[in-house]
C-alpha positions in Angstrom: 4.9 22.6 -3.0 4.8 18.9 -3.7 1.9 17.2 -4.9 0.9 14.1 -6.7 1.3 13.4 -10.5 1.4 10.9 -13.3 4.6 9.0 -13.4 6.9 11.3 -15.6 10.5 11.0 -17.5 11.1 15.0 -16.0 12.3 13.1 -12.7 14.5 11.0 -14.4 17.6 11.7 -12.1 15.3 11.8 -9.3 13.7 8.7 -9.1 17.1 6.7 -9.9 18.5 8.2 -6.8 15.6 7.6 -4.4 15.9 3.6 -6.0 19.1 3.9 -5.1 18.6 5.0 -1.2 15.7 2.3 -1.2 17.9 -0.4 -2.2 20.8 0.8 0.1 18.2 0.1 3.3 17.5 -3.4 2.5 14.4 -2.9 0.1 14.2 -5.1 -3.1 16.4 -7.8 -2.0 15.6 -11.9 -2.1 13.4 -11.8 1.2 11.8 -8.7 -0.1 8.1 -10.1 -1.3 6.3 -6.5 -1.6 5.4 -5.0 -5.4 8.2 -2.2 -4.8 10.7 -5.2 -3.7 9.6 -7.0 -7.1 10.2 -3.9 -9.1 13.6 -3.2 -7.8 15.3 -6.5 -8.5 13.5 -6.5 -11.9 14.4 -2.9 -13.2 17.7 -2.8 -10.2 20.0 -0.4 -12.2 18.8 -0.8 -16.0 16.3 2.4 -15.0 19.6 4.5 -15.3 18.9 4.1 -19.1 17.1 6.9 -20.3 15.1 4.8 -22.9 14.5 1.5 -19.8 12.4 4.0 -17.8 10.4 5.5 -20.2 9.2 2.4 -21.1 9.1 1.7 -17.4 6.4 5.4 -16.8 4.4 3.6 -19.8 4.1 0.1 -18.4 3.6 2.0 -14.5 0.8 5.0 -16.4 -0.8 1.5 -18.6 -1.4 -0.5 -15.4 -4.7 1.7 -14.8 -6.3 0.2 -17.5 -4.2 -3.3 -17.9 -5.2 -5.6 -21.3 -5.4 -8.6 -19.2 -9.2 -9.4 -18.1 -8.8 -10.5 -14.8 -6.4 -8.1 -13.5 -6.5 -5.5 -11.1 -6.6 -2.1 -12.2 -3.8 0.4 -10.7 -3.3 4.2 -10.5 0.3 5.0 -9.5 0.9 8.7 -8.5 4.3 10.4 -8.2 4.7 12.8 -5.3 6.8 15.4 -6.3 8.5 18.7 -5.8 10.0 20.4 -9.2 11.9 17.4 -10.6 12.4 15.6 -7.1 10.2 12.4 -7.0 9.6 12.0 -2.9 7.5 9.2 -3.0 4.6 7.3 -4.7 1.3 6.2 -4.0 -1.0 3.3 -5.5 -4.5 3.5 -5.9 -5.9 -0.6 -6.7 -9.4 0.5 -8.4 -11.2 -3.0 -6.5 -9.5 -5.2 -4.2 -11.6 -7.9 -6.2 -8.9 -10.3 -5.0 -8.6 -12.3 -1.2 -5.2 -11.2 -0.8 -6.4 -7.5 -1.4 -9.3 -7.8 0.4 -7.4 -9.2 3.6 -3.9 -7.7 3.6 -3.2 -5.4 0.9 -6.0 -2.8 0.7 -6.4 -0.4 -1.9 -3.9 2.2 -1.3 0.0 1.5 -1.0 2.4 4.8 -0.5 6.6 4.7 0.3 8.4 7.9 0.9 12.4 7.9 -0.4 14.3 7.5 2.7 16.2 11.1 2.1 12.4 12.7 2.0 11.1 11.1 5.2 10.0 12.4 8.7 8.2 15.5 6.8 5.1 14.6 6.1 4.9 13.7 2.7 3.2 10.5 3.5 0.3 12.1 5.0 0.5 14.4 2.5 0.2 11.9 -0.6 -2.8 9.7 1.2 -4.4 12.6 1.7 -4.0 13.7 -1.8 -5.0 10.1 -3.2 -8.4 10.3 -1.5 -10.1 12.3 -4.4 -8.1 10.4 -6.6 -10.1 7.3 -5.3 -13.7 8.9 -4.7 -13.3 9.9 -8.8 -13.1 6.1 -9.3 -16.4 5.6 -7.9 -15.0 4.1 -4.1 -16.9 5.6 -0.9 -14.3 4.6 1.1 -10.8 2.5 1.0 -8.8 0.1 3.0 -5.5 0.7 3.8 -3.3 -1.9 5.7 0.2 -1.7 7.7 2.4 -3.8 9.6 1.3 -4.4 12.8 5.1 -3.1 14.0 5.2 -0.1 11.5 4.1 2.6 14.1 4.9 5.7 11.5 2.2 4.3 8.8 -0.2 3.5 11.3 -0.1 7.5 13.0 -0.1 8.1 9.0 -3.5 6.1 8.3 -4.8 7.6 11.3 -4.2 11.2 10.8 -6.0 10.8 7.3 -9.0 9.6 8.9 -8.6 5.8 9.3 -10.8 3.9 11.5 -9.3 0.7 12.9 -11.3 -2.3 11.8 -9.3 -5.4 13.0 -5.9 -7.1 12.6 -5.3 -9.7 10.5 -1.9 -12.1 9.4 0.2 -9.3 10.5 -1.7 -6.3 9.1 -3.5 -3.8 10.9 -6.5 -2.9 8.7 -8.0 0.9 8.2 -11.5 1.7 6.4 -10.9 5.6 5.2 -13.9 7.9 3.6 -12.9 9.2 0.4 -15.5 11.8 0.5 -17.4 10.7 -2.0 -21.3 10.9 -1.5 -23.7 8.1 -2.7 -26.1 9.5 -4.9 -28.0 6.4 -5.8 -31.4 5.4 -4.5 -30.0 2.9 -1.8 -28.8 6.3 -0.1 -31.2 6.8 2.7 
């Protein structure tokens, strides 16, 4: 049964191959401006190297609590099977930023093209949502394209309500689950 973990060297092999298939539809190349575009043409074939993508799981695992003041924590969660990496999601703590706050939300998820169509991204949101409520957030934004009809039936299926369109991006508010406890709470 697949679930989400910490990045992890056990999928190794894996992960390499679904880079691979990513890169093979388009992702990562010079037009490609999104953080898993940027992390293909830096690490491209170098995370073959045993020793490169360890260091890559530290740098991915550190970025949750990053040495640089102003930046924006991230969890990153594997979605796996065994040793078969399916997919990832991130988790942005704040979307302290207007960039976050306007287009790119607090959750981000892909699925390995070789892993899609079977619900793993509804799966992993899902999943992430506990993940996010243990980090204090009552609810979370998550944003598509405005043409990416699989990710919106995705946000909507784990409980997003439509809040506007904006640049491009369609814009989803979804409850964690989390209950305020503190005395604002009526």
């Amino acid at each position: 049964m697949p679930r989400l973990v910490l990045p992890t060297g056990l999928v190794h092999r894996s992960f390499v191959a679904a880079m691979d298939e990513l890169r093979a539809e388009g992702q990562g190349g010079p037009g490609d401006d999104s953080a898993l575009g940027g992390t293909l043409r830096h690490y491209g074939s170098r995370w073959r190297d045993r020793a490169v993508f360890e260091t890559y799981v530290a740098e991915v695992r550190a970025a949750a609590h990053p040495a640089q003041p102003h930046s924006v924590p991230v969890t990153t969660l594997w979605y796996v099977e065994g040793t078969d990496y399916l997919g990832r999601l991130t988790l942005r703590h704040t979307i302290g930023t207007r960039f976050l706050r306007e287009y790119g939300g607090h959750i981000g998820y892909d699925v390995r093209p070789s892993a899609r169509r079977r619900g793993h991204a509804t799966e992993m949101l899902r999943a992430g949502l506990p993940h996010a409520a243990a980090l204090g957030l009552e609810s979370v934004l998550v944003t598509c394209d405005t043409d990416n009809t699989g990710s919106r039936k995705v946000i909507e299926a784990a409980g997003g309500r439509f809040e506007d369109e904006r640049g491009g991006k369609l814009r989803y508010w979804i409850a964690t689950g989390r209950i305020r406890t503190d005395a604002a709470r009526v």
